[in-house]
C-alpha positions as CSV (number, residue, x, y, z in Angstrom):
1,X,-52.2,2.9,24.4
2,X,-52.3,3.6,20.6
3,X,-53.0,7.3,19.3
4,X,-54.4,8.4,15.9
5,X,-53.9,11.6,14.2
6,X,-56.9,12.0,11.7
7,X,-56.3,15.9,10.9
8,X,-53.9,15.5,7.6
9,X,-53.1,19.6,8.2
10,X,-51.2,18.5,11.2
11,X,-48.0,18.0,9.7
12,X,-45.9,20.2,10.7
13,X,-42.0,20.2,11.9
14,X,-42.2,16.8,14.7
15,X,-42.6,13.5,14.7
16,X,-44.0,13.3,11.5
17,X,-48.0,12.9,11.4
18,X,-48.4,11.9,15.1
19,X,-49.9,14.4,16.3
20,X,-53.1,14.6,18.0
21,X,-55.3,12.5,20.9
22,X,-55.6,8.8,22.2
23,X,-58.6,6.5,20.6
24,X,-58.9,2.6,20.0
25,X,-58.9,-0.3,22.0
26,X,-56.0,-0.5,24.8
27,X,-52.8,-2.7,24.1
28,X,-50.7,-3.6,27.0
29,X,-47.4,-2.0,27.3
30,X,-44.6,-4.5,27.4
31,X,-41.6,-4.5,29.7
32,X,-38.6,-2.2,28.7
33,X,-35.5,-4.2,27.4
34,X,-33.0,-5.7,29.1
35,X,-35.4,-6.9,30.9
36,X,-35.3,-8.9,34.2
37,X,-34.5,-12.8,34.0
38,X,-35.9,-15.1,33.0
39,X,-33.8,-14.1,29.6
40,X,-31.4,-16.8,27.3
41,X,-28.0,-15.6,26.8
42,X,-26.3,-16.8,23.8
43,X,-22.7,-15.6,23.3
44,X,-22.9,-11.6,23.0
45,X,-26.5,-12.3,22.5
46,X,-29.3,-12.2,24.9
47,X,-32.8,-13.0,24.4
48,X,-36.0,-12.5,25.8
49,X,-37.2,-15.6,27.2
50,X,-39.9,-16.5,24.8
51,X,-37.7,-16.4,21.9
52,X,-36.8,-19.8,20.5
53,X,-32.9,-20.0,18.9
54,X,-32.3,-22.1,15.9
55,X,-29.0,-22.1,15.0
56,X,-25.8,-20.2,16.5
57,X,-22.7,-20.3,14.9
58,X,-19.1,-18.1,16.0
59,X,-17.6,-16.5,12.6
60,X,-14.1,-17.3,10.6
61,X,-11.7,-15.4,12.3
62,X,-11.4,-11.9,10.5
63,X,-14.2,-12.5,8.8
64,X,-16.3,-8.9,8.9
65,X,-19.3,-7.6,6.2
66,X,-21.4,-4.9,5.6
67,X,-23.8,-7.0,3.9
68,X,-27.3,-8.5,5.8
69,X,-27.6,-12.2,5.8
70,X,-28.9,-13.4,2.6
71,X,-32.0,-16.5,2.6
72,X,-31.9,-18.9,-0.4
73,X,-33.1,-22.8,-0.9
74,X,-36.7,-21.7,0.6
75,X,-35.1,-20.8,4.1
76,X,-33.2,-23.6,4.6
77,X,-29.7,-22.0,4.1
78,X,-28.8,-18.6,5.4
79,X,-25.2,-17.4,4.0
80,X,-22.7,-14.3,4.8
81,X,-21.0,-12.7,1.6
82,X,-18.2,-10.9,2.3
83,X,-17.3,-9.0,-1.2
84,X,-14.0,-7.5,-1.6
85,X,-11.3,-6.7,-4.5
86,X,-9.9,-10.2,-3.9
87,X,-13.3,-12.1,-5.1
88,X,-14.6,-12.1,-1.7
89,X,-15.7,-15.2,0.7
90,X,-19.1,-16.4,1.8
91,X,-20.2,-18.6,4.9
92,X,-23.0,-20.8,4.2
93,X,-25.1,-22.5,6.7
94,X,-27.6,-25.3,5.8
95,X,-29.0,-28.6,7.4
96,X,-31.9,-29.3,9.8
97,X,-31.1,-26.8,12.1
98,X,-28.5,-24.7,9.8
99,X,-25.9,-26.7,11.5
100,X,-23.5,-27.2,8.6
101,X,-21.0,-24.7,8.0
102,X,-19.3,-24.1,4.5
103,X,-16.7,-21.3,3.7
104,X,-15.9,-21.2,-0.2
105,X,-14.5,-18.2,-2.3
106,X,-16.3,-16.7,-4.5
107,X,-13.9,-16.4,-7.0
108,X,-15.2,-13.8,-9.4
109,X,-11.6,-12.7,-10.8
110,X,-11.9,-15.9,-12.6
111,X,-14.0,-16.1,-16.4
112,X,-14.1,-19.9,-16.1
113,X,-11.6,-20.6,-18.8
114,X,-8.2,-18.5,-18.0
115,X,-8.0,-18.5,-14.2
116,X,-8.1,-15.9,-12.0
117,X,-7.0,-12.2,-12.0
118,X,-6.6,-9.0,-10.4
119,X,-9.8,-7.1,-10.8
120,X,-11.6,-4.5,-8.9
121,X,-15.3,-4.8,-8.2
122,X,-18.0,-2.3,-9.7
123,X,-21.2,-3.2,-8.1
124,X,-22.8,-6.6,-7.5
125,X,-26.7,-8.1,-6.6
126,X,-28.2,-10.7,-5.7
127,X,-31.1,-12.9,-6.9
128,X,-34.6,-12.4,-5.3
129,X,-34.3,-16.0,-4.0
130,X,-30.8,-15.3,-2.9
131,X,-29.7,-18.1,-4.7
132,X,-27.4,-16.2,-7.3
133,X,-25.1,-13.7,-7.3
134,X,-24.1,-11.1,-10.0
135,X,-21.1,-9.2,-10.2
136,X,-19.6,-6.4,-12.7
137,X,-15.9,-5.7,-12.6
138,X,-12.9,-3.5,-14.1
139,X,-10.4,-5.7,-15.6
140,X,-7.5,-3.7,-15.9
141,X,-5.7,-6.6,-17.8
142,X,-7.5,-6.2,-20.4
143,X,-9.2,-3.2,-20.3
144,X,-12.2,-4.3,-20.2
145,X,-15.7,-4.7,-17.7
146,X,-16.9,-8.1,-17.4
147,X,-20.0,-9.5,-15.5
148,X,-20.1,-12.5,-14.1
149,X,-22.7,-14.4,-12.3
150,X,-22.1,-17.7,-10.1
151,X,-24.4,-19.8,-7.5
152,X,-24.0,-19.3,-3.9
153,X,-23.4,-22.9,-3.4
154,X,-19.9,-24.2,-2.8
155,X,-17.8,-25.5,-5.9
156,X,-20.2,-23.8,-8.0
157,X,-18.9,-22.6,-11.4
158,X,-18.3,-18.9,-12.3
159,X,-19.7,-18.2,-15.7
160,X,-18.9,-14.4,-17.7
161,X,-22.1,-13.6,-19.4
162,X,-21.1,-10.0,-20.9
163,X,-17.5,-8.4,-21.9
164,X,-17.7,-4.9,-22.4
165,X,-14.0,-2.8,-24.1
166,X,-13.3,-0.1,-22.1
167,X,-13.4,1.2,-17.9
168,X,-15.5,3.1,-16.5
169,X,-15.6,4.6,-12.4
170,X,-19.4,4.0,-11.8
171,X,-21.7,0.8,-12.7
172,X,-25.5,-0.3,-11.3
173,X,-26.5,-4.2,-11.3
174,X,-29.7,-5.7,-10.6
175,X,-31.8,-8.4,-11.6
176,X,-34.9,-8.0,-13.2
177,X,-36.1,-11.7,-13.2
178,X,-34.8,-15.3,-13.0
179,X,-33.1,-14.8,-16.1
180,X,-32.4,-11.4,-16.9
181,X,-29.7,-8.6,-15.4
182,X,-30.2,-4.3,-15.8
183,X,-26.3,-3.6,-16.1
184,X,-25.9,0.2,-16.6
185,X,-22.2,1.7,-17.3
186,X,-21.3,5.3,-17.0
187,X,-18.9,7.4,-18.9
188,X,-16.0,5.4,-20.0
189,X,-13.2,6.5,-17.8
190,X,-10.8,9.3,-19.5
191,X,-13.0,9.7,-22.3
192,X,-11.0,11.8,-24.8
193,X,-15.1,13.0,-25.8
194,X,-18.6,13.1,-24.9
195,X,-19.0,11.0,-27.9
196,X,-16.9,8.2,-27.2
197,X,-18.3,8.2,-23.2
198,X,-21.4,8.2,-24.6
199,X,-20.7,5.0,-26.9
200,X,-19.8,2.9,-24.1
201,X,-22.3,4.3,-20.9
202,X,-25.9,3.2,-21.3
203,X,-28.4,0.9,-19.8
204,X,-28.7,-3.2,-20.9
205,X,-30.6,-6.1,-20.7
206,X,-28.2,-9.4,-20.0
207,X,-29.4,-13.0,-20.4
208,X,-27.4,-14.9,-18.1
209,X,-28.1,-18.4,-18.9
210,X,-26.5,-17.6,-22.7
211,X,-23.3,-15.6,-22.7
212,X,-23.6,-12.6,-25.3
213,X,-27.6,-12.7,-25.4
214,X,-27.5,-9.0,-24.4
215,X,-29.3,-5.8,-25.7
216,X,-29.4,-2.2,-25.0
217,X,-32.3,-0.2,-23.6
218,X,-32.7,3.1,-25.5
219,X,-34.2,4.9,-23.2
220,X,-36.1,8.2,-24.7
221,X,-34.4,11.0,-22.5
222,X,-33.9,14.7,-23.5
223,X,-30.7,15.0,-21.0
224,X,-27.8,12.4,-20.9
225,X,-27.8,10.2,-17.9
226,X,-25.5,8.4,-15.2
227,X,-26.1,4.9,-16.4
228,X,-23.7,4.0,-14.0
229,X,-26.0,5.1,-10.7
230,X,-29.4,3.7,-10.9
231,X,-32.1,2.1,-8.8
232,X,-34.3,-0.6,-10.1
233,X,-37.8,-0.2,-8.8
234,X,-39.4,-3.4,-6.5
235,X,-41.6,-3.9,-9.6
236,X,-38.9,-4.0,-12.0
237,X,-40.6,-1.9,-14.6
238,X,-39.0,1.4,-13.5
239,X,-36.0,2.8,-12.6
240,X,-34.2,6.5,-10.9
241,X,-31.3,7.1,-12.4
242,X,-28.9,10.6,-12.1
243,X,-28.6,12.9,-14.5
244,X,-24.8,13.0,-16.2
245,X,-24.6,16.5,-15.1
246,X,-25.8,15.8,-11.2
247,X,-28.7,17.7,-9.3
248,X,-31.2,15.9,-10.7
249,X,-33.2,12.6,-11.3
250,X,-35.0,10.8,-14.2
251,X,-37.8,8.2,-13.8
252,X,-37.0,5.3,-16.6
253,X,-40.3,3.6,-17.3
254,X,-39.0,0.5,-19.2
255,X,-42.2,-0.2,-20.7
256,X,-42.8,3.1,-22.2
257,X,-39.1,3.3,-23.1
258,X,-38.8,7.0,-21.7
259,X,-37.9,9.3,-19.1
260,X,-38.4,12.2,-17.4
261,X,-37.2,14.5,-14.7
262,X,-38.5,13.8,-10.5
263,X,-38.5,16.3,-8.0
264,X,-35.3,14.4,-6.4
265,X,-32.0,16.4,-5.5
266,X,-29.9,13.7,-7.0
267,X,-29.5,9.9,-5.7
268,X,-25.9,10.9,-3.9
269,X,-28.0,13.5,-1.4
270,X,-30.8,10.9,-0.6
271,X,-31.7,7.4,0.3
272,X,-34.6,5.5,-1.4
273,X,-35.9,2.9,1.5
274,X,-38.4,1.3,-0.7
275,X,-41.2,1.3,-3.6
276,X,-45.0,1.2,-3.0
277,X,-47.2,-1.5,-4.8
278,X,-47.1,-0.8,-8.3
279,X,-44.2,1.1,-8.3
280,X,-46.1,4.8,-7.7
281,X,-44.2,6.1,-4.9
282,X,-40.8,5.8,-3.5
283,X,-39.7,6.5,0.4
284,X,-36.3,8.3,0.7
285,X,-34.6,9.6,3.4
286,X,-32.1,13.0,3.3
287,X,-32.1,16.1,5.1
288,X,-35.1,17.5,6.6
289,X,-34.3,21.0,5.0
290,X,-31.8,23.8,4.6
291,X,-32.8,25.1,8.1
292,X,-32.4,21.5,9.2
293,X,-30.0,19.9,7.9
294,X,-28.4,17.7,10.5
295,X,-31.5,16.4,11.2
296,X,-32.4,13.1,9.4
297,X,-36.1,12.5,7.6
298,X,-38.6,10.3,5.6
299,X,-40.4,12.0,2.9
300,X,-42.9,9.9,0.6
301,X,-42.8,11.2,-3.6
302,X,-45.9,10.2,-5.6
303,X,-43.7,9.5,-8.7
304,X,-46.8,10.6,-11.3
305,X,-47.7,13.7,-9.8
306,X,-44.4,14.4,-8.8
307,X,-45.3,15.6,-5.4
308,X,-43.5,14.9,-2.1
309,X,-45.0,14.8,1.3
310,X,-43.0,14.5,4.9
311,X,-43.5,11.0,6.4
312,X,-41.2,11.6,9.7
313,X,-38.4,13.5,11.7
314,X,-35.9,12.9,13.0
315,X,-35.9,9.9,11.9
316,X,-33.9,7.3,8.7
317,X,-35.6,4.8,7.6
318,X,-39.1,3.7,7.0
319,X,-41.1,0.9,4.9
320,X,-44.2,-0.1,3.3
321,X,-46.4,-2.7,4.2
322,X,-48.1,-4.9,2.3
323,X,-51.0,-3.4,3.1
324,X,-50.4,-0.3,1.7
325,X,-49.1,1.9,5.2
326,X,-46.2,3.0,6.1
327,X,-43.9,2.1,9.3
328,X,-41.7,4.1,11.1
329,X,-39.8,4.1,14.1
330,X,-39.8,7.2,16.3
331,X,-40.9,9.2,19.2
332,X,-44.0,11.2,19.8
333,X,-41.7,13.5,22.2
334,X,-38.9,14.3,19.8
335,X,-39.0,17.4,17.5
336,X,-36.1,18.5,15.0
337,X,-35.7,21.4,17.6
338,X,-35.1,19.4,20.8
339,X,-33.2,16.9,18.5
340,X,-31.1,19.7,17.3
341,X,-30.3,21.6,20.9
342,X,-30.2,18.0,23.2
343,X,-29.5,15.0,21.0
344,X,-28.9,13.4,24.2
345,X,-32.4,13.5,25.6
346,X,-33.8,10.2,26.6
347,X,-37.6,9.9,24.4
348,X,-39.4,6.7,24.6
349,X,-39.0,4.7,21.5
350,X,-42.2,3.8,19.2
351,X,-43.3,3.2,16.2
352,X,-46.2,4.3,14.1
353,X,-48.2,3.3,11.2
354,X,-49.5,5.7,8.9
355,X,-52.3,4.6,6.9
356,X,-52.8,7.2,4.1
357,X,-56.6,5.9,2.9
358,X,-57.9,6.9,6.2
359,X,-55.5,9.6,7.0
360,X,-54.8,8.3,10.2
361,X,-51.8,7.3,11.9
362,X,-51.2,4.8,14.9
363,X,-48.5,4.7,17.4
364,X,-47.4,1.6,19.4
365,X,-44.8,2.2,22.4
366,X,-42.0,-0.4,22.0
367,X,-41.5,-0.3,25.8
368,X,-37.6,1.0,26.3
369,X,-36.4,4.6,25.9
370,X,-33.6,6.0,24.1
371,X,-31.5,9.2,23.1
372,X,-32.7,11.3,19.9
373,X,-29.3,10.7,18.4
374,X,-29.4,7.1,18.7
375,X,-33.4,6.9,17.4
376,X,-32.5,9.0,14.1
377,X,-30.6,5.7,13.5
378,X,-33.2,3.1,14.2
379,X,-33.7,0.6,11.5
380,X,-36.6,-1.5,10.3
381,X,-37.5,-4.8,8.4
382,X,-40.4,-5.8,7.0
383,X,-41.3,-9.5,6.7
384,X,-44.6,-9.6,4.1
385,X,-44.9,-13.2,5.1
386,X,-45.8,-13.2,8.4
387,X,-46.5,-9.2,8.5
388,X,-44.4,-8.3,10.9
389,X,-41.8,-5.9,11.9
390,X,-38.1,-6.1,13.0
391,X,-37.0,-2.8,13.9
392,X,-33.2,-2.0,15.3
393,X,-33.1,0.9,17.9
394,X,-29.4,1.8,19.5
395,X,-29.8,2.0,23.7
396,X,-27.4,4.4,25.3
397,X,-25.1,2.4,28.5
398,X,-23.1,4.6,30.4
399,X,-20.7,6.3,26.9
400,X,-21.5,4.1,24.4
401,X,-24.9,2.0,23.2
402,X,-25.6,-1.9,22.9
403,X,-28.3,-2.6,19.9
404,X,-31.8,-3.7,20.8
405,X,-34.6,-5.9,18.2
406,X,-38.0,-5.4,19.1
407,X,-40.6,-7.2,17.0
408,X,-44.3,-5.9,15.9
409,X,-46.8,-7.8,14.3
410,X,-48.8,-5.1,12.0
411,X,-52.0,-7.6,11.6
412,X,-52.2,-8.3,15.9
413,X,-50.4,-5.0,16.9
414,X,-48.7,-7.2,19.2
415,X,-45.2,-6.0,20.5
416,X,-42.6,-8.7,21.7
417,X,-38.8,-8.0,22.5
418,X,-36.0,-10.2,20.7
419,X,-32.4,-9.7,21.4
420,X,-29.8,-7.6,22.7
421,X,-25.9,-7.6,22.1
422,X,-23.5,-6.4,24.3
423,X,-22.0,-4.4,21.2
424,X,-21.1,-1.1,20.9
425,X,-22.0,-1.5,16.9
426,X,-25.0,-1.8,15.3
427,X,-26.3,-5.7,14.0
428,X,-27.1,-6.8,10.6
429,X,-30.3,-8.7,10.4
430,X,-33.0,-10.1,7.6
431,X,-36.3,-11.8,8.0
432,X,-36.7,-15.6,6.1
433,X,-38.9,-16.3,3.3
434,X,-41.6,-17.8,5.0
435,X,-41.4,-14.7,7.9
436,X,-41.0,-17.2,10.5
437,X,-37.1,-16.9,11.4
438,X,-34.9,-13.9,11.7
439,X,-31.2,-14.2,11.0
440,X,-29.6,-11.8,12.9
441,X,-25.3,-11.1,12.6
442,X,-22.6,-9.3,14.7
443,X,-20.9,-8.4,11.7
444,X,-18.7,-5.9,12.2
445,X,-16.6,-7.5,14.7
446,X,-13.1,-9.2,14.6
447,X,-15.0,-12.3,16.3
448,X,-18.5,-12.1,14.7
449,X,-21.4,-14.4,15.1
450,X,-24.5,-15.2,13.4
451,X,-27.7,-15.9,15.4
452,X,-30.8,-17.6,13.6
453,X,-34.2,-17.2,15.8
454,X,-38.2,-17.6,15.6
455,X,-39.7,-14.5,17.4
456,X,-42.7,-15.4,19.3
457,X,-44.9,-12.8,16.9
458,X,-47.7,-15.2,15.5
């Protein structure tokens, strides 16, 4: 059974927008998970039956990160960064079947001329095609930030593209093309004046195929900003950043070359899950108010007009579709009051997809139930390639919780369990470029494992 809500008014403090009565066409309700054999167990894994595995590999011993699992060469190589102080490690897998293993250092300490040394990492991204990697760092040697960017191939070369005198404690990286880095550097650290921190901080362009072909935005802005703690839009034209004196947020529009202030509390307080189509609105997640402020929710912010909406509570995370509507995972039956008095209280888990053209949301059941607690931590991935959903919802077993996928195709509304782990932890997971496979990793875990699938969605 599906349910609308048409009546916009009916937002008030539940679920969200689902509110109101049952219309539509009937879609069959699908099995809770576990569910009974026949299932495919693959080491802490276990699948549902018409799940086809790809590839299955057991980690490096020790080796644990907090990063998902990152596609490159068109989906034919699926790697595991691990980014620490010392450089950091990845695990590549690639082949056929991504049967062949690879572990290389990264090696960023080093500027490709005078070897390696101790350096401690500022922030870091990665290409689009995940083919790339970018990394600033303090150089306490010399004094100095450098950015460096390498391939995430083994043997590859590490190449400095920027040097910048002077350390700072907070710096933002990400790419805006094939070519082309945002760097931005916030007050040089121990500043002896706001002059000289503002001399350093400040946003910049880097062309990382010719070391030193760098410039600086000058971004139009009545108040100083944190350079240093930004967020580049999906679109790459526009970017939140914090004001230097907290509390607030500016909107830099890089083709206007100007800012101004958003109704945001400040980037530290919230979450930004995503940007819509054309960079007009941004989903975050914080606190659902003052009242309510252990209780976790989505709001929507129409950057031009400045206005924010509630999307959903209690509930983290959200995304758009490339259709223009919004998913989120959540429960008809829990309300920020019953979440607040019995976190504990078992709700069926769902998820619901709020058109905002036809003000009108839809709600799928995802056929297992859960505590509130564990659904406020729910997470969900979008593939816009196949137009599907993987969303992550903890399942509560006797004191702890194992970690369940459930798959949803937005286009046939269809709903098809994944995996499982018998994990007390929560599962890293990203969708491939052609939305096909799903990489899916345990890891957190002294002995981790990565898990590559095709989830029977089409």
């Amino acid at each position: 059974m599906r349910l609308r809500v048409r009546d916009a008014l009916a937002l008030v403090l539940m679920f969200s927008v689902w509110i109101a009565g049952c219309a539509g066409r009937k879609h069959p309700k699908p099995a809770p998970f576990p569910a009974a054999p026949p299932r495919t167990v693959v080491g802490p894994f276990s699948l549902a039956s018409k799940v086809r595995v790809i590839a299955f590999h057991t980690l490096p011993e020790g080796f644990s990160t907090s990063i998902p699992p990152v596609w490159s060469a068109d989906g034919r190589a699926v790697s595991l960064l691990r980014i620490a102080p010392d450089g950091g490690k990845v695990v590549r897998f690639d082949g056929a079947s991504l049967n062949h293993e690879t572990a290389f250092d990264l090696g960023l300490g080093s500027d490709g001329k005078n070897g390696a040394s101790p350096v401690s990492l500022l922030t870091f991204a990665i290409d689009p095609k995940g083919a790339t990697l970018a990394a600033a760092v303090d150089d306490p040697a010399d004094g100095s930030v450098k950015v460096f960017v390498r391939s995430l191939a083994p043997n590859a070369a590490v190449n400095r593209v920027a040097r910048f005198p002077g350390q700072v404690d907070e710096a933002a990286l990400a790419w805006m093309g094939e070519s082309d880095l945002l760097l931005g550097l916030g007050p040089t650290r121990a500043a002896e004046s706001a002059a000289a921190s503002a001399e350093f901080a400040g946003l910049y362009r880097l062309g990382v195929k010719v070391s030193g072909d760098n410039s600086q935005f000058v971004i139009d802005c009545k108040q100083r900003i944190n350079s240093g703690r930004f967020l580049l839009s999906a679109g790459r034209r526009r970017a939140l950043a914090d004001s230097s004196a907290g509390g607030s947020v500016f909107l830099l529009d890089f083709d206007r070359f100007e800012c101004r202030r958003v109704g945001l509390p400040g980037l530290a307080q919230i979450r930004v899950l995503g940007w819509s189509a054309g960079d007009a609105s941004i989903l975050y997640a914080s606190a659902l108010s003052a009242r309510y402020s252990d209780v976790p929710a989505v709001f929507e912010l129409a950057l031009e007009k400045d206005r924010r909406r509630l999307i959903g509570a209690p509930i983290a995370d959200a995304v758009y579709t490339k259709r223009g509507t919004i998913a989120i995972p959540g429960s008809l039956s829990l309300r920020p009051a019953t979440f607040k008095l019995r976190p504990d209280r078992l709700v069926p888990a769902q998820v619901g997809i709020v058109d905002q053209s036809a003000s009108e949301t839809t709600i799928f059941p995802l056929g297992l139930w859960t505590s509130g607690a564990l659904l406020a931590q729910a997470a969900i991935g979008y593939s816009a390639s196949a137009d599907a959903l993987a969303i992550e919802i903890p399942v509560p077993i006797k004191k702890t919780f194992t970690p369940v996928i459930v798959g949803f195709s937005v286009s046939s509304r269809r709903v098809e369990s994944i995996a499982g782990a018998q994990l007390n932890r929560l599962l890293l997971y990203n969708w491939g470029p052609s939305g096909s496979r799903l990489a899916i990793c345990d890891c957190a875990g002294e002995a981790g494992s990565l898990l590559v699938v095709e989830p029977p969605l089409k």
